[in-house]
C-alpha positions as CSV (number, residue, x, y, z in Angstrom):
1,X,-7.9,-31.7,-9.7
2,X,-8.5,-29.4,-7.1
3,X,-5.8,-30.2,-4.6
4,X,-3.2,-30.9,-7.5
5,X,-4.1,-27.5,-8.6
6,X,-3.4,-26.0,-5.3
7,X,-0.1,-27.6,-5.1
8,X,1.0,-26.1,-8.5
9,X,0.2,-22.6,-7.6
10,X,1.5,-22.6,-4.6
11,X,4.7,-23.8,-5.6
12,X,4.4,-20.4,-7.5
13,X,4.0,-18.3,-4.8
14,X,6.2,-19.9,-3.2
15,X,8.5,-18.6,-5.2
16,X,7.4,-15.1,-5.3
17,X,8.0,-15.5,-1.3
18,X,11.3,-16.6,-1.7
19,X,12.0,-13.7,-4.3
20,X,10.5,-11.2,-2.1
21,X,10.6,-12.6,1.4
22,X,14.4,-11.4,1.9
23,X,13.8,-7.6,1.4
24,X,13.1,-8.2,5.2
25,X,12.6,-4.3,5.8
26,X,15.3,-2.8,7.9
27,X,12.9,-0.6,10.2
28,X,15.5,2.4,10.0
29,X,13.2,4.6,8.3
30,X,12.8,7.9,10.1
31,X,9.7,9.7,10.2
32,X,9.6,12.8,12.3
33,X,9.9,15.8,10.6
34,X,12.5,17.4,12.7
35,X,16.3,18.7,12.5
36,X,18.7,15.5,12.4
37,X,21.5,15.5,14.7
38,X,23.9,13.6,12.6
39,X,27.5,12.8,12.8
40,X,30.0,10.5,10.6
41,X,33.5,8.8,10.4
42,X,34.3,7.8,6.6
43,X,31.5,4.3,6.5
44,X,32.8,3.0,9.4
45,X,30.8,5.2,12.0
46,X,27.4,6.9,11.4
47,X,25.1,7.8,13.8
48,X,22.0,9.9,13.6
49,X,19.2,11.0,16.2
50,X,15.6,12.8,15.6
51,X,13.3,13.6,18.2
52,X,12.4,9.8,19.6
53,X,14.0,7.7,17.4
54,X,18.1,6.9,17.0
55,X,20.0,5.3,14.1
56,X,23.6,4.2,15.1
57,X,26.1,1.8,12.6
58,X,30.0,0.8,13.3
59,X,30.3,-0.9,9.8
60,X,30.4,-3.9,8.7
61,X,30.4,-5.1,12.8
62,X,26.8,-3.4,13.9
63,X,23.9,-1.4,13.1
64,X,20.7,-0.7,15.3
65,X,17.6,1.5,14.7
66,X,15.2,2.8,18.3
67,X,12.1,4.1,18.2
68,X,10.8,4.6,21.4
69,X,7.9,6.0,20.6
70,X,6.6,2.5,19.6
71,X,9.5,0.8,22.1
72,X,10.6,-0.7,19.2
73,X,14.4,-1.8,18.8
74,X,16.5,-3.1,16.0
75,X,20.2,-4.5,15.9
76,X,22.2,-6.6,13.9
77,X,26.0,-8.2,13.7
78,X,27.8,-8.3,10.7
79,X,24.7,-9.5,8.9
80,X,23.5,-12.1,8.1
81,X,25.5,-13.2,11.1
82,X,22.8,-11.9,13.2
83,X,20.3,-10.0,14.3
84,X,17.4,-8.9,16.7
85,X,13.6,-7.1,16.9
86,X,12.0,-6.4,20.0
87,X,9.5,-4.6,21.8
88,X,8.2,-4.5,24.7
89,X,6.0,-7.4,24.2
90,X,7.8,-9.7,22.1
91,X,11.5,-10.2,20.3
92,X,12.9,-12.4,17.5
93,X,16.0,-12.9,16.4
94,X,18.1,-15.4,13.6
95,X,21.5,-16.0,12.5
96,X,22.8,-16.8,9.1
97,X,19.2,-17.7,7.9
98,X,19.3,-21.1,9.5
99,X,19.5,-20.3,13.5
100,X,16.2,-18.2,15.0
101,X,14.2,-17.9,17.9
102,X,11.5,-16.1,19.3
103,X,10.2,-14.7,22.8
104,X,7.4,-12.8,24.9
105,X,8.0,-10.7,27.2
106,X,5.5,-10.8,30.5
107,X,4.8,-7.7,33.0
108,X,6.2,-10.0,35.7
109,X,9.4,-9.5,33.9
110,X,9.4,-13.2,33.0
111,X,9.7,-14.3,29.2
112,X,8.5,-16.8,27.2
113,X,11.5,-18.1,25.0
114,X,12.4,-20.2,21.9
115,X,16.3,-20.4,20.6
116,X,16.3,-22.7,17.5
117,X,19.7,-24.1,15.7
118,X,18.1,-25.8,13.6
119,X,17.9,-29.1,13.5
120,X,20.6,-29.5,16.4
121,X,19.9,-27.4,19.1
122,X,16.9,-26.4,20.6
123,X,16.2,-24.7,24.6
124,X,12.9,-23.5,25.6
125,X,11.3,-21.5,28.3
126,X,7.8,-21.2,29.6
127,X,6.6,-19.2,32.5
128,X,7.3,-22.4,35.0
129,X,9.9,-24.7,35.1
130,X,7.4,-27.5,34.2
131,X,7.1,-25.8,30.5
132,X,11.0,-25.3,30.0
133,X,12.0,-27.8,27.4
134,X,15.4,-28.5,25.1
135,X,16.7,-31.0,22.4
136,X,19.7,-32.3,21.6
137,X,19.0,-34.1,18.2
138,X,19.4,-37.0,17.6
139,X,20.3,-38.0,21.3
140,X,17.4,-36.6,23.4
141,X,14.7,-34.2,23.1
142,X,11.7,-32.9,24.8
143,X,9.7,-29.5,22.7
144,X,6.7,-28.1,23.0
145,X,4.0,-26.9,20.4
146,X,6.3,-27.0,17.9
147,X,5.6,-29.1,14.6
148,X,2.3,-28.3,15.4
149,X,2.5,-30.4,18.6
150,X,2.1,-29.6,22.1
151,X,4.7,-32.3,23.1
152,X,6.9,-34.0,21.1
153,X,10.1,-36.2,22.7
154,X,12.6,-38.4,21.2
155,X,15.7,-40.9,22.7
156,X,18.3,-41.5,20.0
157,X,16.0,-40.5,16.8
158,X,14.6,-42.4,14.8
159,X,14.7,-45.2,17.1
160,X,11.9,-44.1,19.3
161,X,9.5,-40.4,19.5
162,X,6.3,-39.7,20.5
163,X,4.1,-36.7,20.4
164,X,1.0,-35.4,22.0
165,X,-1.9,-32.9,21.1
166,X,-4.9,-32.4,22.6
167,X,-5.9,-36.2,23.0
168,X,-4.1,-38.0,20.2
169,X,-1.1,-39.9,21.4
170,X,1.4,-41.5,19.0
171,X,4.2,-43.4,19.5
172,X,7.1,-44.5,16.8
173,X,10.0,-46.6,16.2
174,X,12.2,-46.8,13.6
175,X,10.5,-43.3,12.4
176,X,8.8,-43.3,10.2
177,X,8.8,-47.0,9.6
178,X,6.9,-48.2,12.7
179,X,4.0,-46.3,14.3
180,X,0.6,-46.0,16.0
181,X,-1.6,-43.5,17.7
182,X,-5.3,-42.9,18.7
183,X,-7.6,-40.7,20.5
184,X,-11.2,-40.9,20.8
185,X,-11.7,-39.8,17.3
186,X,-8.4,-40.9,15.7
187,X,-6.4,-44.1,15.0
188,X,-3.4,-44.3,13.2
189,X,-1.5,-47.3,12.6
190,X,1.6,-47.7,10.1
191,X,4.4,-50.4,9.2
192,X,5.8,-48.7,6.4
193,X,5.7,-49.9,3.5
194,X,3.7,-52.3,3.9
195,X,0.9,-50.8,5.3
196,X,-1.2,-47.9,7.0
197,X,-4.5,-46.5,8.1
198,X,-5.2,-43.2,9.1
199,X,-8.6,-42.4,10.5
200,X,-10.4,-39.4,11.8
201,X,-14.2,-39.6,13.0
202,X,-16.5,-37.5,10.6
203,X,-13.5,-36.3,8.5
204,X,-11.4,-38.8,6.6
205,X,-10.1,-42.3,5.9
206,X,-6.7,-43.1,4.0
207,X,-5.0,-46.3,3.8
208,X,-2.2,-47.1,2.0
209,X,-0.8,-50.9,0.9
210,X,2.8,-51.1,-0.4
211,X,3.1,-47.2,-0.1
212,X,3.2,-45.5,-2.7
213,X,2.1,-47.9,-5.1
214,X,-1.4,-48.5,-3.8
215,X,-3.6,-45.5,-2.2
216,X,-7.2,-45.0,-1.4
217,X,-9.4,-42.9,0.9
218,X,-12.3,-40.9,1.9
219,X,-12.2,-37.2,2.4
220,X,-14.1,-34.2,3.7
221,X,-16.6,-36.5,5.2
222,X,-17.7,-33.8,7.2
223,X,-18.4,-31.6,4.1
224,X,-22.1,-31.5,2.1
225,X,-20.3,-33.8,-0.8
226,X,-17.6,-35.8,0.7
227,X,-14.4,-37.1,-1.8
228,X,-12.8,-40.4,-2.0
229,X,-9.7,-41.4,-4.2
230,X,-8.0,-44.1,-5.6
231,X,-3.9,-44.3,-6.3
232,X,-2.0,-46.9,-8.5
233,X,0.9,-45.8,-8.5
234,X,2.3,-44.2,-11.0
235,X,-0.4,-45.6,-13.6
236,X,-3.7,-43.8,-12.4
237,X,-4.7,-41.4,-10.1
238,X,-8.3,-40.6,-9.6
239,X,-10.6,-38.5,-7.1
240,X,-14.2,-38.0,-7.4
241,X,-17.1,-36.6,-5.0
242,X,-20.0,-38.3,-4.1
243,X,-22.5,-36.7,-5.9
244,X,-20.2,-36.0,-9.4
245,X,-19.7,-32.7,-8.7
246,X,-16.3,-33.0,-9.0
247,X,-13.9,-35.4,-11.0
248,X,-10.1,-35.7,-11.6
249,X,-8.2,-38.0,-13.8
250,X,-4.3,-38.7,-14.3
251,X,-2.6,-41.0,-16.2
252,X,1.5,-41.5,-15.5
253,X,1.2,-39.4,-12.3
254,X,4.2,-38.1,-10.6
255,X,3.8,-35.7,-7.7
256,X,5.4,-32.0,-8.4
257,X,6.1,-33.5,-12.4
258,X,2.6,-33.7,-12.8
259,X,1.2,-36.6,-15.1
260,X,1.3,-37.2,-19.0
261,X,-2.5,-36.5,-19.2
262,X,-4.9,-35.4,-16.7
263,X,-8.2,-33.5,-16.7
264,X,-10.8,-32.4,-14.2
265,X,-13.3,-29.9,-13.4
266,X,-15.5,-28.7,-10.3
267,X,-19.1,-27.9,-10.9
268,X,-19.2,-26.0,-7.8
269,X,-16.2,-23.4,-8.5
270,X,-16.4,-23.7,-12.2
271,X,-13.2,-24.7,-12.2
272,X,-11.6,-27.2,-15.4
273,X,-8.0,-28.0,-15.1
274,X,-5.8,-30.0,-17.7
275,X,-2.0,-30.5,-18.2
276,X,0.0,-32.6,-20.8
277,X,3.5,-34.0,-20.5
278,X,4.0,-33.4,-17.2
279,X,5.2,-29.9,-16.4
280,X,5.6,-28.6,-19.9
281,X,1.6,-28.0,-20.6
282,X,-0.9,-26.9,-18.2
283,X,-4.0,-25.1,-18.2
284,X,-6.9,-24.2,-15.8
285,X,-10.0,-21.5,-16.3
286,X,-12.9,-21.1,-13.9
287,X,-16.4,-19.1,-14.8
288,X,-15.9,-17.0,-12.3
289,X,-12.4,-15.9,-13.6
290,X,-10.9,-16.2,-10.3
291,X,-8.2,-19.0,-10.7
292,X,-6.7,-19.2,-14.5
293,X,-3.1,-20.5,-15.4
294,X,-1.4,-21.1,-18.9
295,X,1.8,-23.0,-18.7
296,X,4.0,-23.5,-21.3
297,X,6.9,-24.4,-19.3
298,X,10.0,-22.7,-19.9
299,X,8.8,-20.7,-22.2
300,X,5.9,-19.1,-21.1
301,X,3.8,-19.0,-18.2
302,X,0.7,-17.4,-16.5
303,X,-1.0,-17.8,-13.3
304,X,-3.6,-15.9,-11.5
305,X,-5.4,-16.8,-8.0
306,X,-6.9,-14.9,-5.0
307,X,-6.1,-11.4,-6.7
308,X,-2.4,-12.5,-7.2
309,X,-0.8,-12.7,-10.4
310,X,2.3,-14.6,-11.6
311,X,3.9,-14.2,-15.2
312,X,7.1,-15.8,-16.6
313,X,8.8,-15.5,-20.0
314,X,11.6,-17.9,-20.6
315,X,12.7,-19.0,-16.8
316,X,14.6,-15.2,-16.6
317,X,11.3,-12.5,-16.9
318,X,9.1,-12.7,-14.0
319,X,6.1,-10.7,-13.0
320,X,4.3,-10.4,-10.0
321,X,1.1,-8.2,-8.8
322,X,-1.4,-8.5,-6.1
323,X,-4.4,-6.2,-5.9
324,X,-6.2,-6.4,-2.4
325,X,-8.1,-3.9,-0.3
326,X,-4.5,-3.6,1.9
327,X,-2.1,-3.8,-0.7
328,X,-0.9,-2.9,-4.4
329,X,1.9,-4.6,-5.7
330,X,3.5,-5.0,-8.8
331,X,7.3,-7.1,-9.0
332,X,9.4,-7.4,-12.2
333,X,12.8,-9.6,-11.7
334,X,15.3,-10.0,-14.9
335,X,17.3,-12.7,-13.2
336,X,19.8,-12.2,-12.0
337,X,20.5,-8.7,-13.0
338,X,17.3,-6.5,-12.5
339,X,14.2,-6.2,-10.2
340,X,11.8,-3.7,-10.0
341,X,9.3,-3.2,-6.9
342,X,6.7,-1.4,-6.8
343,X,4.0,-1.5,-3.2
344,X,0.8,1.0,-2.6
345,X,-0.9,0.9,0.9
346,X,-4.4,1.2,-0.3
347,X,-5.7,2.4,3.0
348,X,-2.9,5.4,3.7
349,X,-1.9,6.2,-0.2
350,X,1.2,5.5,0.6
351,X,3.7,4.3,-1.4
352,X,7.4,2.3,-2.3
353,X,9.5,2.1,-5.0
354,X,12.3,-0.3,-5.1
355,X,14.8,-0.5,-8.2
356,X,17.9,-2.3,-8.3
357,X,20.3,-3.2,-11.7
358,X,22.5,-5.9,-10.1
359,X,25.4,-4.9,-9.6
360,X,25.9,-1.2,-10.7
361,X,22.7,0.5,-9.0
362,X,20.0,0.7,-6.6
363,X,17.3,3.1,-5.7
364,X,14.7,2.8,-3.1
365,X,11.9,5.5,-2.2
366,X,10.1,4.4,1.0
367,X,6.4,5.2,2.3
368,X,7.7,7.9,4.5
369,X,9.2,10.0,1.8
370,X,12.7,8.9,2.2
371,X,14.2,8.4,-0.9
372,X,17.9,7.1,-1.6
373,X,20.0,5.7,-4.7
374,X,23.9,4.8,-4.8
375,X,26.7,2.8,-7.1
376,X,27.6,0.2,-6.6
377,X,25.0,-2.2,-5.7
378,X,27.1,-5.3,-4.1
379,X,23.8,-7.2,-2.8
380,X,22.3,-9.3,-5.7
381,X,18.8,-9.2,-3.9
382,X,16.5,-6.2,-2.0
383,X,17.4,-7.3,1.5
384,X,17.8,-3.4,3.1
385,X,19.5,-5.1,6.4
386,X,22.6,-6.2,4.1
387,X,22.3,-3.4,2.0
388,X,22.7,-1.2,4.4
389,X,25.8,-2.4,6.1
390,X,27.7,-3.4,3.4
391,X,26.9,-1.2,0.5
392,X,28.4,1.5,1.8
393,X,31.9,0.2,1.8
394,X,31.9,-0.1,-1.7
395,X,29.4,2.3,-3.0
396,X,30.9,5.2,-5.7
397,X,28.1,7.1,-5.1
398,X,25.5,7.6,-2.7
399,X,22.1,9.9,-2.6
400,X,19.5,9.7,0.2
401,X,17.2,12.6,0.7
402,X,15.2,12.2,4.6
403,X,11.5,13.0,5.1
404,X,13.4,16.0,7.1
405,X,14.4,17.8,4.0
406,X,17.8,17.1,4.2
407,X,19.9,15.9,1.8
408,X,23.4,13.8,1.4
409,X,25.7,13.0,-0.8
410,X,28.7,10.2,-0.6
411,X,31.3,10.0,-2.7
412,X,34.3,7.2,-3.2
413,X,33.2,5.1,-0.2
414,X,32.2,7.8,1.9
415,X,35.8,9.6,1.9
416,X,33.8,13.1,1.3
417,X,30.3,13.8,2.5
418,X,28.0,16.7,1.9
419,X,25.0,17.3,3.6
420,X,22.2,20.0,3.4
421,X,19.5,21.8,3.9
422,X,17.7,24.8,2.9
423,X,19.5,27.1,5.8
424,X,22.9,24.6,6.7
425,X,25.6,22.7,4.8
426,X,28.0,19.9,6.0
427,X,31.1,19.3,4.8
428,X,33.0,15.6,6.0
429,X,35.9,14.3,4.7
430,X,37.7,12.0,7.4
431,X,40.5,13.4,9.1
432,X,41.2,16.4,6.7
433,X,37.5,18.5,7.1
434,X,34.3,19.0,9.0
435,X,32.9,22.0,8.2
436,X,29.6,23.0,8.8
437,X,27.7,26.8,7.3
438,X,24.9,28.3,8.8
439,X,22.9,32.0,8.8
440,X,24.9,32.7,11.6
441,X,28.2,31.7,10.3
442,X,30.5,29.0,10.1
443,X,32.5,26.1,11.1
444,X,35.8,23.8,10.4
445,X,38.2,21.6,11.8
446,X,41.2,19.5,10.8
447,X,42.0,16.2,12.8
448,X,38.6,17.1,14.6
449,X,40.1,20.4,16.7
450,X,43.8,19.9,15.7
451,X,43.3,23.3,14.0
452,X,39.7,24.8,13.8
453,X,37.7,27.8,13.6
454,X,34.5,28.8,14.6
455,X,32.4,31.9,13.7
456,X,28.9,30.8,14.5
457,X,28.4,32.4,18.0
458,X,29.2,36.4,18.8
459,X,32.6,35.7,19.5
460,X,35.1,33.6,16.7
461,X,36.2,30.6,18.7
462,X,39.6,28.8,17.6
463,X,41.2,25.4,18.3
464,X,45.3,24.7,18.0
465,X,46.2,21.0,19.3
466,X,42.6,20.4,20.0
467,X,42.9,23.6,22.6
468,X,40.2,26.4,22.2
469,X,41.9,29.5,22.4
């Protein structure tokens, strides 16, 4: 019951990471409260500087954000194409959402480095030329603690790999038909499907015959109340601890489709789960109150566990809220058309707000008091590095007020800004104006100096063919 349960949910949050996991915050955010110096061309050049930290974008081909206060660095490539974080310490970078790697930087000036093109390609390097490693799948491949290996090679995959960690040692041919592999508390042996052992000293047994129809085992041997189960595949599927604490029971049992009827409950955690026709009917409660779900799938579903909650009416509604000591958070999604995010940092009071109606409108209110909302909204989900790039270029309208005080507005894909404050106004629209008012007086140009005035010094200044007279 327990581990079935476990799966369930987290295919639920799993969701809720895939729904929220792409907002991906651009760090572009400024903070200090100081005088911007800002300057545009229509949406294809914007670039902005305040005290420390620099903002600079040639749309759609790059943006990058520097604070070097933190020696932090962002830049991306006609995203999702690419795009980089760094510090001082450490960088990552991915490409299209399928391509990443990752590095750390050393104060000999050497780095530790992963590039993944995943599954094809993939070049490491370590501080020494013994830990440099690189795969070529399927012909040849050597990597290192990845897959939660320290070593793991291959020669014309699936033919032959082996891996390494710690002590254990296993080889394999035909993956993942053939293979064996022992240290001096494990041994592994598998001819798939015919049979396969898998033993840990103190922890577990599981053996398998004519996988998956038969199954059986012993688990957490190295717990107060170890568990062992039985599998006949897909008749019966049973798990029960040694002292009766704990008992599960399915009938028809599918993995990820549930069963047709199971039951179980833990004495321990109070916990007592059933579910009926597979998917369509489950239901769990615990005495403490600490894991509960109500399914009736599509219609209607509920699940709450480790102060996270997840809510669905009909597949379209979904809510989502988490209530930690770090974090308040509360999600709505209409799919595909609306989400709603809402995010409080418990320990600062800070807060976000995140609105989007797909594809007419989007507002977004960070926690440093920058606020902004335009139309249109191109980008179906909150992900600010595409948003960023490409909105622009087909916004109508476009509001963004900095922590600074000052305050823009775009109109018509950026073909006439304004921007002000409480003692200057900015005028841009390309080519034709940039004029600028302050207490001391005024400034404009046409073709940037082709004809211009100035009257913000002592003396008026004027430009004819980009000539101050």
């Amino acid at each position: 019951m327990d581990s079935r349960f476990k799966i369930q949910l987290g295919i639920v949050f799993c969701l809720l990471f895939l729904s929220t996991g792409v907002s991906a915050k651009l760090p572009n955010s400024f903070t200090e409260d100081i005088k911007s110096n800002y300057h545009q061309f229509w949406f294809l050049y914007e670039s902005e500087e305040r005290g420390r930290q620099s903002y600079l974008a040639f749309r759609p081909f790059y943006i990058g954000f520097q604070d070097k206060t933190y020696a932090f660095r962002f830049k991306s490539y006609l995203s999702p194409i690419y795009y980089k974080e760094e510090t001082n310490y450490w960088y990552t970078w991915s490409s299209l959402f399928i391509f990443s790697g990752t590095g750390f930087k050393h104060e000999e000036g050497d780095a530790d480095e992963d590039i993944l093109f995943t599954p094809l390609l993939i070049w490491g390097k370590g501080e020494s030329q013994r830990e440099n490693y690189f795969s070529v799948f399927p012909l040849y491949g050597k990597i290192r603690n990845k897959l939660s290996y320290q070593e793991l090679s291959y020669v014309l995959f699936p033919i032959y790999s082996e891996w390494k960690y710690k002590t254990y040692e296993a080889k394999s041919l035909l993956w993942p038909f053939v293979m064996w592999g022992n240290s001096e508390t494990r041994n592994d042996f598998r001819i798939f499907p015919i049979y396969s052992k898998k033993e840990h000293e103190g922890k577990y047994i599981r053996k398998s015959f004519l996988w998956p129809f038969f199954q059986w085992g012993e688990e957490r041997l190295d717990k107060k109340e170890p568990t062992s189960y039985s599998i006949f595949f897909p008749i019966y599927n049973s798990k029960d601890s040694k002292d009766g604490n704990m008992k599960s029971r399915a009938y028809l049992w599918f993995p990820l489709l549930n069963s047709l009827f199971s039951y179980g409950y833990d004495k321990k955690t109070g916990q007592t789960n059933y579910t009926a026709l597979f998917i369509f009917f489950q239901y769990t409660t615990s005495e403490k109150k600490d894991t509960e779900k109500l399914v009736f799938f599509p219609f209607y579903g509920y699940s709450y566990f480790a102060n996270k909650e997840a809510e669905f009416i009909t597949p379209f509604y979904i809510r989502l809220t988490q209530n930690t000591s770090h974090l308040k958070s509360t999600t709505h999604f209409l799919l595909p058309f609306y989400s709603q995010m809402k995010s409080e940092y418990v320990q600062t009071g800070r807060e976000d707000h995140y609105f989007k109606l797909w594809p007419l409108f989007r507002y977004h209110k960070d926690p440093d008091g920058n606020l902004g909302w335009n139309t249109l909204a191109i980008i179906p989900v909150r992900f600010e590095v595409m948003e960023d790039v490409w909105e622009p270029i087909f916004s109508l309208i476009e509001y963004k007020r900095s922590s600074n005080g000052e305050k823009r507005l775009h109109l018509i894909t950026r073909l006439y800004t304004h921007r002000w404050t409480e003692e200057e106004t900015h005028i841009h629209i390309p080519l034709l104006v940039e004029y600028s008012k302050s207490p001391t007086g005024f400034r404009y140009d046409f073709l940037y100096g082709f004809l211009g005035i100035d009257t913000r010094e002592t003396n008026n200044k004027f430009k004819l063919f980009w000539w101050e007279l």
